[in-house]
GUMIZA-888761 format. One record per residue: residue number from 1; residue in three letters; y, x, z of N, C-alpha, C, O in turn. Coordinates in Angstrom, 3 decimals, decimal comma, always signed. Each point is the difference from the previous one (the first is absolute). Layout:
BEGIN
node num: NUM residu: ALA n.y: Y n.x: X n.z: Z ca.y: Y ca.x: X ca.z: Z c.y: Y c.x: X c.z: Z o.y: Y o.x: X o.z: Z;
...
END
This chain:
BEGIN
node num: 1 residu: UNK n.y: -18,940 n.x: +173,542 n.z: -123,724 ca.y: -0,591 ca.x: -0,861 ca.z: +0,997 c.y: +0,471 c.x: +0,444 c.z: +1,385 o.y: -0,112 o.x: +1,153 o.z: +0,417;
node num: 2 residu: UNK n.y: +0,718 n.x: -2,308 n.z: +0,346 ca.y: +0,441 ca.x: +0,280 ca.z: +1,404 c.y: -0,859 c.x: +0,039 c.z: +0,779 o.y: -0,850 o.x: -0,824 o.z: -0,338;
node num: 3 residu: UNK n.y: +0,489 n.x: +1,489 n.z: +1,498 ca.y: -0,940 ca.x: -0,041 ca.z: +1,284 c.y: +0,333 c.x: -1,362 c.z: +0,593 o.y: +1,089 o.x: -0,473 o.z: -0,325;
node num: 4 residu: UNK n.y: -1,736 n.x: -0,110 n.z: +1,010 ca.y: +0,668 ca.x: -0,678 ca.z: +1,114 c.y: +0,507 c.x: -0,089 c.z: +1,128 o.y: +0,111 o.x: -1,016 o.z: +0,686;
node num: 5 residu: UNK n.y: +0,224 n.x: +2,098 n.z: -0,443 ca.y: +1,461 ca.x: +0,254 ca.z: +0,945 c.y: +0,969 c.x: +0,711 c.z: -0,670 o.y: +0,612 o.x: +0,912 o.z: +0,555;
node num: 6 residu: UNK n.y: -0,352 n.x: -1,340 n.z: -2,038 ca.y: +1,174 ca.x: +0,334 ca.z: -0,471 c.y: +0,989 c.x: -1,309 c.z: -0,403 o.y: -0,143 o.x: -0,854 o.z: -0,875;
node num: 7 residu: UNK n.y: +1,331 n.x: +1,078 n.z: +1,999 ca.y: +0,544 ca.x: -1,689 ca.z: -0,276 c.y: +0,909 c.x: -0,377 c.z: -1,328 o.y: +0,293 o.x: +0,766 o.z: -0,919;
node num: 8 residu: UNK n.y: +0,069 n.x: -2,139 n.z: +1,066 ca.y: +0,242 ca.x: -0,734 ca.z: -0,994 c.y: +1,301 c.x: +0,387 c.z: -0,373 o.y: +0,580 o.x: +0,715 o.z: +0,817;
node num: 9 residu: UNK n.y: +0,090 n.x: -1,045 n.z: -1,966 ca.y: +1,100 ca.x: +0,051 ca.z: -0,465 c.y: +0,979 c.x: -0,913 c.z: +1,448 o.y: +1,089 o.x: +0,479 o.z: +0,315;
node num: 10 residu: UNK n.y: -1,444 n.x: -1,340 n.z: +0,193 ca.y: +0,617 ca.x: -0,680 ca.z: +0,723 c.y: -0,070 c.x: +0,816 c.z: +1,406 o.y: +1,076 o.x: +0,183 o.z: +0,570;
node num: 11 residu: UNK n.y: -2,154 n.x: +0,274 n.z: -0,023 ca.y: +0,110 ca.x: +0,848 ca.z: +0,951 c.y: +0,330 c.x: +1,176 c.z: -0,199 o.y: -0,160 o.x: +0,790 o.z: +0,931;
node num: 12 residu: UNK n.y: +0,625 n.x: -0,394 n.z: -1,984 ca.y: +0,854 ca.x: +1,156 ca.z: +0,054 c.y: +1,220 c.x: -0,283 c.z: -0,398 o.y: +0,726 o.x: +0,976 o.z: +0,191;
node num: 13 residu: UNK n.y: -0,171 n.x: -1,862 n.z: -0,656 ca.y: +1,501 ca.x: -0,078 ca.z: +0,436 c.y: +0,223 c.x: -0,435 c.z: +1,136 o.y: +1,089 o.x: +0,444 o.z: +0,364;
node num: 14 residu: UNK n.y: -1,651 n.x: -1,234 n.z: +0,580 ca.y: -0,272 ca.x: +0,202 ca.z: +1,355 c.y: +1,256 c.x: +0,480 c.z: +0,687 o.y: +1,129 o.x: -0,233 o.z: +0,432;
node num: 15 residu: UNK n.y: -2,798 n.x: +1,629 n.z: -0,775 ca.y: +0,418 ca.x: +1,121 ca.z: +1,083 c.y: +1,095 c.x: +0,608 c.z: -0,778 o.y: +0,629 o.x: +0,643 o.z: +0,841;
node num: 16 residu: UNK n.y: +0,027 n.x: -0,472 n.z: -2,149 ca.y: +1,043 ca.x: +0,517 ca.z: -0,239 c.y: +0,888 c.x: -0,670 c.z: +0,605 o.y: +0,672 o.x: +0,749 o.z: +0,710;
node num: 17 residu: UNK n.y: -0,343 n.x: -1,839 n.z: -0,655 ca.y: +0,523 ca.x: -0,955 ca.z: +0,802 c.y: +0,744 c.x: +0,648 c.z: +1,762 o.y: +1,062 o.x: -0,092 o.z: +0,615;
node num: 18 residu: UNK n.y: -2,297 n.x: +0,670 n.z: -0,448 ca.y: -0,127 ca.x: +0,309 ca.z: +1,707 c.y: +0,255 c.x: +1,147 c.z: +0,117 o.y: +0,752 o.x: +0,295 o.z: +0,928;
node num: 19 residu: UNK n.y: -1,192 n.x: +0,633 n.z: -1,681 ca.y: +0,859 ca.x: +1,209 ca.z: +0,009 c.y: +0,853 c.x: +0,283 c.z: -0,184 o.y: +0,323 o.x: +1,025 o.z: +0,600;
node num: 20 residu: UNK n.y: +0,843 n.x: -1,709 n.z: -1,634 ca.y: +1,126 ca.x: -0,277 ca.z: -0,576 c.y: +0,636 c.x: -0,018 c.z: +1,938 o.y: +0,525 o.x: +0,907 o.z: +0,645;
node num: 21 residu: UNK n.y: -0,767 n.x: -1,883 n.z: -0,364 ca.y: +0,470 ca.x: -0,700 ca.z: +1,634 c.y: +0,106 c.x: +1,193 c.z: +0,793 o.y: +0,914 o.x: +0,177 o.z: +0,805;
node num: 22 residu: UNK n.y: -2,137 n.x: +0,908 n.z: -1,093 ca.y: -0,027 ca.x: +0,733 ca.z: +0,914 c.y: +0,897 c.x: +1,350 c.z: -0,204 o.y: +0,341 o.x: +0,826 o.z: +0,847;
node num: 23 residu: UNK n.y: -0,110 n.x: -0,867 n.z: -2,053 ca.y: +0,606 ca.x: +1,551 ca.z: -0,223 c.y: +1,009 c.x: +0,168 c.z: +0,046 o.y: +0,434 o.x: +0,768 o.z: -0,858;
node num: 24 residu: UNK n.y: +0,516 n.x: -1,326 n.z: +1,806 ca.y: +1,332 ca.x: +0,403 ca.z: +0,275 c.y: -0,257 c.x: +0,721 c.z: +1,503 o.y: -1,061 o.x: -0,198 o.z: +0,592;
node num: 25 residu: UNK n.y: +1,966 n.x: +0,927 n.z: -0,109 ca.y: -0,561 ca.x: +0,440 ca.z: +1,653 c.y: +0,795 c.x: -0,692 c.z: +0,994 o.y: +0,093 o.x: +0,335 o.z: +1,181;
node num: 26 residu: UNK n.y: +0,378 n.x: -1,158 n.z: -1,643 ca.y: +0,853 ca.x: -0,905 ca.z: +1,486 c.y: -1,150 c.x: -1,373 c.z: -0,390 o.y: -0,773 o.x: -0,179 o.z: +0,942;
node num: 27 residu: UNK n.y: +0,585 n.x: -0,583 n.z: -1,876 ca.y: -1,374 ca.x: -0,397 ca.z: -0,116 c.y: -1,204 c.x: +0,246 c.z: +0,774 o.y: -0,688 o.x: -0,937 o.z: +0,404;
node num: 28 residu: UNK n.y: +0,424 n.x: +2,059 n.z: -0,196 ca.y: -1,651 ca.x: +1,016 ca.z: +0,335 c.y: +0,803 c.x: -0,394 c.z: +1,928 o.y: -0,565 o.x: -0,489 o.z: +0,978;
node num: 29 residu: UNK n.y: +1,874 n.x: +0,930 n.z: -1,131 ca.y: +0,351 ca.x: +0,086 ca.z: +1,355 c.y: +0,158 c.x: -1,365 c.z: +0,749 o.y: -0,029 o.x: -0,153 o.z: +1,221;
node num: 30 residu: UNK n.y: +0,209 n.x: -0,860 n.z: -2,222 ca.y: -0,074 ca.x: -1,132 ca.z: +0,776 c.y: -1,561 c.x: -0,349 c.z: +0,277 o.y: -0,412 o.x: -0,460 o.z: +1,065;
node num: 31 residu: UNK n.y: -0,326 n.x: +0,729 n.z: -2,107 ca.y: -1,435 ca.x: -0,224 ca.z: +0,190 c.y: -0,942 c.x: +0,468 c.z: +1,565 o.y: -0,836 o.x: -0,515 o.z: +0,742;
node num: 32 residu: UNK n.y: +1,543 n.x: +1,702 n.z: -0,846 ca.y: -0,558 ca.x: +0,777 ca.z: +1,290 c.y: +0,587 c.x: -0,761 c.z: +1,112 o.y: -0,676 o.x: -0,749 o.z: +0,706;
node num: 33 residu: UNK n.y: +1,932 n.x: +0,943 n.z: -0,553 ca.y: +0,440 ca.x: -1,327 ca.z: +1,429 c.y: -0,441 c.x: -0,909 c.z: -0,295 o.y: -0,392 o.x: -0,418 o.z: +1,089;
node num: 34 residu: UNK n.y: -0,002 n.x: -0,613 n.z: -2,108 ca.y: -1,025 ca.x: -1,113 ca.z: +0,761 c.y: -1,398 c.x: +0,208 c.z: +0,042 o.y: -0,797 o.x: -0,876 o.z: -0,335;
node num: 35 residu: UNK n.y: +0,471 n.x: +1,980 n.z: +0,726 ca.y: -1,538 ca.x: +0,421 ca.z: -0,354 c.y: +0,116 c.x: -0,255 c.z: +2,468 o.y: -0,927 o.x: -0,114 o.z: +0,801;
node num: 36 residu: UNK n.y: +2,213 n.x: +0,136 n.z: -0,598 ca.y: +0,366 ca.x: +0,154 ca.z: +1,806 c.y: +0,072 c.x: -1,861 c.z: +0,339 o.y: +0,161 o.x: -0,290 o.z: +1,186;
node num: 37 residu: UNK n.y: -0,310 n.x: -1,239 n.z: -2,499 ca.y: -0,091 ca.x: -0,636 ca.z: +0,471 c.y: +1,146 c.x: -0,734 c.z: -0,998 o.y: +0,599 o.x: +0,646 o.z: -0,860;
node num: 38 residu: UNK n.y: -0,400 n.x: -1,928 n.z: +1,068 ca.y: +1,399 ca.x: -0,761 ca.z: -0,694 c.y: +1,015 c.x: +0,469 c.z: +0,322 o.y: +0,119 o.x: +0,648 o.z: +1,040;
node num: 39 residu: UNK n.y: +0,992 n.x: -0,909 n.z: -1,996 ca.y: +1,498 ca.x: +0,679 ca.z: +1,010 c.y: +1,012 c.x: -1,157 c.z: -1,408 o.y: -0,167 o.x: -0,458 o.z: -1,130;
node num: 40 residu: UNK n.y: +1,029 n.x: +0,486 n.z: +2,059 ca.y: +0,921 ca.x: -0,695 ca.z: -0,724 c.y: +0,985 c.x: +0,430 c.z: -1,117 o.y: +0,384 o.x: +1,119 o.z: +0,339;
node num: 41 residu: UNK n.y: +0,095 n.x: -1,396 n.z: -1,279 ca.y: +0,460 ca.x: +0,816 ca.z: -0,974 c.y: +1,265 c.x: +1,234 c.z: +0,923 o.y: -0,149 o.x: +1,202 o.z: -0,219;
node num: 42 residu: UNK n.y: +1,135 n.x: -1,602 n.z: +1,048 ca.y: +0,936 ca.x: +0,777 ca.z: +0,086 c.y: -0,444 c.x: +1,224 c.z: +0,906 o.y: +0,743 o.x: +0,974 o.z: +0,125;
node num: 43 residu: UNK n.y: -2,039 n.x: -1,057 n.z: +0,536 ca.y: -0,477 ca.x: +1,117 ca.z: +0,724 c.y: -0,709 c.x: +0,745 c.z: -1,299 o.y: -0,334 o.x: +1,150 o.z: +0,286;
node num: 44 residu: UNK n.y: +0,128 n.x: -1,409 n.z: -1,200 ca.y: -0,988 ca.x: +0,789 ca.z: -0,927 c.y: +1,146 c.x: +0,637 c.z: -1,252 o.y: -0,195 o.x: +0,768 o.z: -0,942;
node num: 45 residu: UNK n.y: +1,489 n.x: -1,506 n.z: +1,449 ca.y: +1,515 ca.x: +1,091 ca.z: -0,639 c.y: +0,112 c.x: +0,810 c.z: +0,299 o.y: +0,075 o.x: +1,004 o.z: -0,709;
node num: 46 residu: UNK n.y: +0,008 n.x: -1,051 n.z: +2,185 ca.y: +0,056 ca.x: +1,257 ca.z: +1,111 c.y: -1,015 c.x: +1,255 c.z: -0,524 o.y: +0,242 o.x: +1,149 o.z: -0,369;
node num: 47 residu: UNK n.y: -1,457 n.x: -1,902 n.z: +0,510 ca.y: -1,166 ca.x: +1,368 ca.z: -0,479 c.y: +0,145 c.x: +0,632 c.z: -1,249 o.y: -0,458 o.x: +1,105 o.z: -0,290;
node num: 48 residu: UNK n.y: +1,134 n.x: -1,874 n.z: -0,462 ca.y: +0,213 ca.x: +1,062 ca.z: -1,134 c.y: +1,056 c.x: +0,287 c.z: -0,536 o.y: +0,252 o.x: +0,500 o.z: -1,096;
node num: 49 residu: UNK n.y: +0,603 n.x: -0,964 n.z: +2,226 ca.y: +1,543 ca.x: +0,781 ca.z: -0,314 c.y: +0,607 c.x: -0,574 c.z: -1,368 o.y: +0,525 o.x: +0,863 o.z: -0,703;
node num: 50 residu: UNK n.y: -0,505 n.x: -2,341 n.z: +0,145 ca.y: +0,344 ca.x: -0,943 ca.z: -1,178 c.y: +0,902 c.x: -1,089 c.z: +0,681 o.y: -0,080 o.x: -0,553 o.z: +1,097;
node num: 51 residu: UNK n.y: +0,864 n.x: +0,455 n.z: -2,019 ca.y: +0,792 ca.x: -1,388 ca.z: +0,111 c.y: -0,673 c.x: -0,320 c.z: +0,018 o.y: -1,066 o.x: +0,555 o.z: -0,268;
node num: 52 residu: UNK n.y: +1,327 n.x: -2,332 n.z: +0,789 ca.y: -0,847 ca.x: -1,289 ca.z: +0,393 c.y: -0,420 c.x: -0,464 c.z: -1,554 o.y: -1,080 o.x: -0,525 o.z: -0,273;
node num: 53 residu: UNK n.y: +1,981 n.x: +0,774 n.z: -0,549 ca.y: -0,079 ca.x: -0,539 ca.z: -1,485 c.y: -0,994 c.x: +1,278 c.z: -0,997 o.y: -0,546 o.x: -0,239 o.z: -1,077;
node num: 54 residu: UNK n.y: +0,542 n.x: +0,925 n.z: +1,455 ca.y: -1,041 ca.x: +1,020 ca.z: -0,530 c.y: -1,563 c.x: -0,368 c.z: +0,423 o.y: -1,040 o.x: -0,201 o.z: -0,628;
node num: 55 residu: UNK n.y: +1,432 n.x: +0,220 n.z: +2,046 ca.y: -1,617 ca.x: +0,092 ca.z: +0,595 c.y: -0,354 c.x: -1,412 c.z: -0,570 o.y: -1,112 o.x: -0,111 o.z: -0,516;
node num: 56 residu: UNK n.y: +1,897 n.x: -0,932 n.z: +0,549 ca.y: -0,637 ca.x: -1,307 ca.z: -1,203 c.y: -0,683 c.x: +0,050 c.z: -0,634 o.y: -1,145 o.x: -0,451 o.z: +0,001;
node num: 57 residu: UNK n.y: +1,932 n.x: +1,267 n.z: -1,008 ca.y: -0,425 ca.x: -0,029 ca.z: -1,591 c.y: -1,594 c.x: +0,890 c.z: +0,082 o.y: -1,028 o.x: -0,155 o.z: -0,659;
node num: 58 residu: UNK n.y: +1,419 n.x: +1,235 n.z: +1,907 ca.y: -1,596 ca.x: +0,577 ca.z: -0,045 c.y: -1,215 c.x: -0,720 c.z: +0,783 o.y: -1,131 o.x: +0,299 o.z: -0,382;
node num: 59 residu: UNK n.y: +1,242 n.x: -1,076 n.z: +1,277 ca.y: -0,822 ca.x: -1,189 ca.z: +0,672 c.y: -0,395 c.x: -1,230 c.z: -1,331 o.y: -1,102 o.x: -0,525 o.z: -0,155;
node num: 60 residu: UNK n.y: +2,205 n.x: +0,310 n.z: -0,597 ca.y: -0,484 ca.x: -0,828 ca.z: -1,273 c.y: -0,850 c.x: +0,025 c.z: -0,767 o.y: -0,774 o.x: -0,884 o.z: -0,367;
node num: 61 residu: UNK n.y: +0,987 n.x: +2,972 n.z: -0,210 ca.y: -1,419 ca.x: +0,063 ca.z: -0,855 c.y: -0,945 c.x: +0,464 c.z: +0,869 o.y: -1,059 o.x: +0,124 o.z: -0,617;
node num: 62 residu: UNK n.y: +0,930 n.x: +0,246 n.z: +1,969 ca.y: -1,140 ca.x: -0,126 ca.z: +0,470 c.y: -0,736 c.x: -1,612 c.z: +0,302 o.y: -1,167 o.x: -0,390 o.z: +0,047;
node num: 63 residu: UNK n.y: +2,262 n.x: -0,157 n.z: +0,091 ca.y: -0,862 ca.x: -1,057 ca.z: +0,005 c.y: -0,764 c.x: -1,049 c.z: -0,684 o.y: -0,851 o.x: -0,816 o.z: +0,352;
node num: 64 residu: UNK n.y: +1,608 n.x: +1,195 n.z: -1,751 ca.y: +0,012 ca.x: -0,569 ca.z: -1,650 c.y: -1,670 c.x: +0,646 c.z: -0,213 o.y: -0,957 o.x: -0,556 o.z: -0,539;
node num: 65 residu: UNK n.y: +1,026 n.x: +1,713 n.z: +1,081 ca.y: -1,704 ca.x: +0,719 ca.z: -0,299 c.y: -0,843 c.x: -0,298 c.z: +0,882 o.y: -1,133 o.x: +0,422 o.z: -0,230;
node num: 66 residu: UNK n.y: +1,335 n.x: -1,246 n.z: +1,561 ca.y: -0,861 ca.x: -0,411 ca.z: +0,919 c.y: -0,112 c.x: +0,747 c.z: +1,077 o.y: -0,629 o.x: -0,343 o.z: +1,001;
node num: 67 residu: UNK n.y: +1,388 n.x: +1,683 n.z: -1,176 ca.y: -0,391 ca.x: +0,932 ca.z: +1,009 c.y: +0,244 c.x: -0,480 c.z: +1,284 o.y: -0,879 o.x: +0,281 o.z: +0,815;
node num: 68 residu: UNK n.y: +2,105 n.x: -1,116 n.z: -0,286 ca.y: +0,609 ca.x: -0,441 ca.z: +1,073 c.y: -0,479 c.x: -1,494 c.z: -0,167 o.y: -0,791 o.x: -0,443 o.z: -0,832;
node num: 69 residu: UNK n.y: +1,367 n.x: -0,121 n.z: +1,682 ca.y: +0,410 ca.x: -1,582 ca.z: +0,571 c.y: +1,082 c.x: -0,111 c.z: +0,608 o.y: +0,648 o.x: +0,862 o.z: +0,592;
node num: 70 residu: UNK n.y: -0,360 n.x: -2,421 n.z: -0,807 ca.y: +1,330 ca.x: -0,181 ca.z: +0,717 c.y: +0,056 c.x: -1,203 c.z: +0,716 o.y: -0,515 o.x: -1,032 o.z: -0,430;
node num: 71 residu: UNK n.y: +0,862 n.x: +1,074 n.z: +1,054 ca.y: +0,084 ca.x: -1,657 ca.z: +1,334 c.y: +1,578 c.x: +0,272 c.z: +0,495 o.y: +0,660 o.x: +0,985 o.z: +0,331;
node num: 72 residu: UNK n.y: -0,425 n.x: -2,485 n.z: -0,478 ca.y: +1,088 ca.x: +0,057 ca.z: -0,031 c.y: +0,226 c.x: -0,880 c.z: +1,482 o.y: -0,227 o.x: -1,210 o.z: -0,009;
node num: 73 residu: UNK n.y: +0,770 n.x: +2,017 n.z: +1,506 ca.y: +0,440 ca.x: -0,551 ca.z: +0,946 c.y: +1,435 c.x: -0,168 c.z: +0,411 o.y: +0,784 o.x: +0,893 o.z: +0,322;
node num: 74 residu: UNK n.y: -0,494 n.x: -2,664 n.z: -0,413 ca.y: +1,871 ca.x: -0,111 ca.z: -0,270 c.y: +0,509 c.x: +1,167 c.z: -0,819 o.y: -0,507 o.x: +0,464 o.z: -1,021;
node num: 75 residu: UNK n.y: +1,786 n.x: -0,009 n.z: +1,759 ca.y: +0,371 ca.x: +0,496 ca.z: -0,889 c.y: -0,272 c.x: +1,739 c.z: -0,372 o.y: +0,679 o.x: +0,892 o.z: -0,508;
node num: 76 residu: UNK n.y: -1,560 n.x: -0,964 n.z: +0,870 ca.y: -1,152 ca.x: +1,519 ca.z: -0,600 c.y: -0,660 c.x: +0,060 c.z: -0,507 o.y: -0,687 o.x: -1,021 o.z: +0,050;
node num: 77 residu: UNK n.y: +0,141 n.x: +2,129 n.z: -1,033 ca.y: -1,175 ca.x: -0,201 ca.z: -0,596 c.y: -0,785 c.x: +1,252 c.z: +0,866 o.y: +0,735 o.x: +0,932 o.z: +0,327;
node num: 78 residu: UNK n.y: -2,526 n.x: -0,823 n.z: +0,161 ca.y: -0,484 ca.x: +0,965 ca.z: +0,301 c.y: -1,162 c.x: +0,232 c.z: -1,071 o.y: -0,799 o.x: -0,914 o.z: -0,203;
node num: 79 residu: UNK n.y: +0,716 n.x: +1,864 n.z: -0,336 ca.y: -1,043 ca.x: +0,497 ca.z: -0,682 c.y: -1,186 c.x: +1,222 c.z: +0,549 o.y: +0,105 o.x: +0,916 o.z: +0,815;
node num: 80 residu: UNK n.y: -1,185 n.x: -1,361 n.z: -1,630 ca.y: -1,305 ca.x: +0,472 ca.z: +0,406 c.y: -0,818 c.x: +0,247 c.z: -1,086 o.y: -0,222 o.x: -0,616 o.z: -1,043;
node num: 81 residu: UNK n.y: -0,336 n.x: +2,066 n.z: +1,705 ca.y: -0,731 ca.x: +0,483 ca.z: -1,520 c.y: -1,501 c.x: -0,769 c.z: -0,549 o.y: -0,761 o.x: -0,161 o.z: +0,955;
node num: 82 residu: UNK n.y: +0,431 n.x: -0,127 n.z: -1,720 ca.y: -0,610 ca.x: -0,973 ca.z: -0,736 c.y: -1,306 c.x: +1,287 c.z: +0,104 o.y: -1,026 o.x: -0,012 o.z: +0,680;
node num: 83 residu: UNK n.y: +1,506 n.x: +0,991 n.z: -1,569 ca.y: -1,058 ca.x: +0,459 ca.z: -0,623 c.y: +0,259 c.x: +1,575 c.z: +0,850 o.y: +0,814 o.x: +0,877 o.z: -0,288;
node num: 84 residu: UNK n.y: -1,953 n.x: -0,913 n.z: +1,560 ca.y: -0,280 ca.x: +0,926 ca.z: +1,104 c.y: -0,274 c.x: +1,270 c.z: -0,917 o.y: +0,579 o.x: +1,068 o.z: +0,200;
node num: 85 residu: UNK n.y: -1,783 n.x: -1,318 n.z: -1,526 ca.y: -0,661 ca.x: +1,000 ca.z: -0,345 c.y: +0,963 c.x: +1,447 c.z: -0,901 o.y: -0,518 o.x: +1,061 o.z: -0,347;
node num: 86 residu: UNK n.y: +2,228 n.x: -1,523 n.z: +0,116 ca.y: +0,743 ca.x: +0,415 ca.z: -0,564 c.y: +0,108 c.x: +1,378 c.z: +1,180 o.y: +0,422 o.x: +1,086 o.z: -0,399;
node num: 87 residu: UNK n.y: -0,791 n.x: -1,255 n.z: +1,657 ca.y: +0,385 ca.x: +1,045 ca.z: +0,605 c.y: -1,297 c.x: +1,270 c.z: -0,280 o.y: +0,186 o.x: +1,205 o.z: +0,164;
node num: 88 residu: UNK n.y: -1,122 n.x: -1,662 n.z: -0,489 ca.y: -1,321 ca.x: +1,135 ca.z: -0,313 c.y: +0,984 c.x: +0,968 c.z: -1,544 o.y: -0,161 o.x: +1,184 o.z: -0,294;
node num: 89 residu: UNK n.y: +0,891 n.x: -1,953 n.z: -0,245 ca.y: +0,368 ca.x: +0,875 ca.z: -0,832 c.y: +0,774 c.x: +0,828 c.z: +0,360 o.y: -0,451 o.x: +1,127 o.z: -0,211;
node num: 90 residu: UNK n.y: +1,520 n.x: -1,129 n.z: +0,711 ca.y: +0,266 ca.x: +1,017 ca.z: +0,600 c.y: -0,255 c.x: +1,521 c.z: +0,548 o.y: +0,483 o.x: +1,106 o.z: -0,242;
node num: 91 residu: UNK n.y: -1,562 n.x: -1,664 n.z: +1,167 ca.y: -1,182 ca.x: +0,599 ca.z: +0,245 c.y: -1,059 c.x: +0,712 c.z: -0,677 o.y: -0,570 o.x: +1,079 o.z: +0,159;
node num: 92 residu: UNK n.y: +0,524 n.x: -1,705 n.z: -0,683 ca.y: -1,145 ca.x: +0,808 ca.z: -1,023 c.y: +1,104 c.x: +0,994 c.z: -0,766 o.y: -0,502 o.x: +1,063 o.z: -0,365;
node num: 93 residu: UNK n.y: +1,906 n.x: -1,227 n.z: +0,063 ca.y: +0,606 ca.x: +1,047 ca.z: -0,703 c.y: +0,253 c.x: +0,950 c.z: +0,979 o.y: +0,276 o.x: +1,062 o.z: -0,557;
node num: 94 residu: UNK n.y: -0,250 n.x: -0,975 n.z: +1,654 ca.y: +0,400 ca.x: +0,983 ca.z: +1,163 c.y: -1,304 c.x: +0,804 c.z: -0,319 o.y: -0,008 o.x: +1,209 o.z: -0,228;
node num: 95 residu: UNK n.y: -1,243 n.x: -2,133 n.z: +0,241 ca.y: -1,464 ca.x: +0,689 ca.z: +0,416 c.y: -0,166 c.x: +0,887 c.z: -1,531 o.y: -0,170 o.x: +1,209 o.z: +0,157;
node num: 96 residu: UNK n.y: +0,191 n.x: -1,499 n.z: -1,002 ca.y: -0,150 ca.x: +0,734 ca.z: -1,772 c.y: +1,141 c.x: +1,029 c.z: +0,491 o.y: -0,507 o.x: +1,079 o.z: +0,308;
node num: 97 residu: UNK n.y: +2,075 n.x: -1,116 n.z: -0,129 ca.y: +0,470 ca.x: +1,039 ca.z: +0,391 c.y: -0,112 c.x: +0,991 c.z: +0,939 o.y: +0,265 o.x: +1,201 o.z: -0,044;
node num: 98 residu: UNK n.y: -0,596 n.x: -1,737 n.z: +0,692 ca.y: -1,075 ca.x: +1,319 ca.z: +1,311 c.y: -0,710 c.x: +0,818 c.z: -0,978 o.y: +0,093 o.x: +1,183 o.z: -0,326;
node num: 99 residu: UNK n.y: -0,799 n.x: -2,114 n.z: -0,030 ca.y: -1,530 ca.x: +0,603 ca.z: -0,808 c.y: +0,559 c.x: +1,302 c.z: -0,894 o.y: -0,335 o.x: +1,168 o.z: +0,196;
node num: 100 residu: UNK n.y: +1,196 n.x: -1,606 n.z: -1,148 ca.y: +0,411 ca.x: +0,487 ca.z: -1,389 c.y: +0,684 c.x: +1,236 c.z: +0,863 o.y: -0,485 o.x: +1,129 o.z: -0,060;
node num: 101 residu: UNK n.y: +1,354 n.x: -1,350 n.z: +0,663 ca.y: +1,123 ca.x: +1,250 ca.z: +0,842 c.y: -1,415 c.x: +0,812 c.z: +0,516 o.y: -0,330 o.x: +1,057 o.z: -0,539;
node num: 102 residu: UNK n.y: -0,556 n.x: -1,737 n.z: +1,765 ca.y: -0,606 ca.x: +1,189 ca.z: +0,229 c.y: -0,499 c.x: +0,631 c.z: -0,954 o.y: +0,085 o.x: +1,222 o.z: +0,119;
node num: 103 residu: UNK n.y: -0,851 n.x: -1,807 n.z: -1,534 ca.y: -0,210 ca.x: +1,227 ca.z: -0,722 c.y: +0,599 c.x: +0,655 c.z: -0,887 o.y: -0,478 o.x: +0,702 o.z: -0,891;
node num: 104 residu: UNK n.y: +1,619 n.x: -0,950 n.z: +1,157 ca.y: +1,467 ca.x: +0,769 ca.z: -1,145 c.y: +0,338 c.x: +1,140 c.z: +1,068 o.y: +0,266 o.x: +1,112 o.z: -0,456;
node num: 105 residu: UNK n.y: -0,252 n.x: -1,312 n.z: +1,950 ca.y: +0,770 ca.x: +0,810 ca.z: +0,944 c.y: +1,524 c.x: -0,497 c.z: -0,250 o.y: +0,825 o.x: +0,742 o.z: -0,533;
node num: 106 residu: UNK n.y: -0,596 n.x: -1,722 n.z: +0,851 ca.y: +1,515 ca.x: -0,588 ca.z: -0,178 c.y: +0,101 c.x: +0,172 c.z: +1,256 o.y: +1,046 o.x: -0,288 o.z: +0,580;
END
């Protein structure tokens, strides 16, 4: 018997879904520059140091998972992060690693 805040078969492929999106680190790194606002795809090459055709394919499955958005102005596209709360994760792994290091003495 499940509690009820244990989610569904559907909300947990979900979030496998979204983590999948997230676990590359030029991914995480595009996430974080639009956490500063929209930016257009060829400034968000720059930030992570990718061909224009790389950083694509990684704006695609972020956006295939919802994490981003895309609006498309002439001939640009600018994208914007959808899902703000992706940046608490982060966060919270910095904050558990504090935690864990201070009591290891790392």
């Amino acid at each position: 018997m499940s509690s009820p805040n244990t989610p569904n078969a559907s909300q947990l492929a979900r979030y496998g879904v979204v983590f999948h999106a997230l676990s590359d680190p030029s991914r995480l790194a595009i996430v974080h520059a639009l956490a500063n606002g929209p930016q257009p795809s060829y400034s968000l090459a720059r930030t992570i140091d990718c061909s224009p055709t790389l950083t694509s394919r990684h704006l695609r499955i972020l956006r295939n998972a919802g994490v981003i958005s895309a609006d498309v102005h002439g001939p640009q596209t600018v994208y914007e992060l959808s899902y703000t709360c992706v940046l608490g994760f982060t966060e919270c792994l910095d904050q558990a690693r504090s935690v864990s290091c201070a009591a290891a003495a790392c």
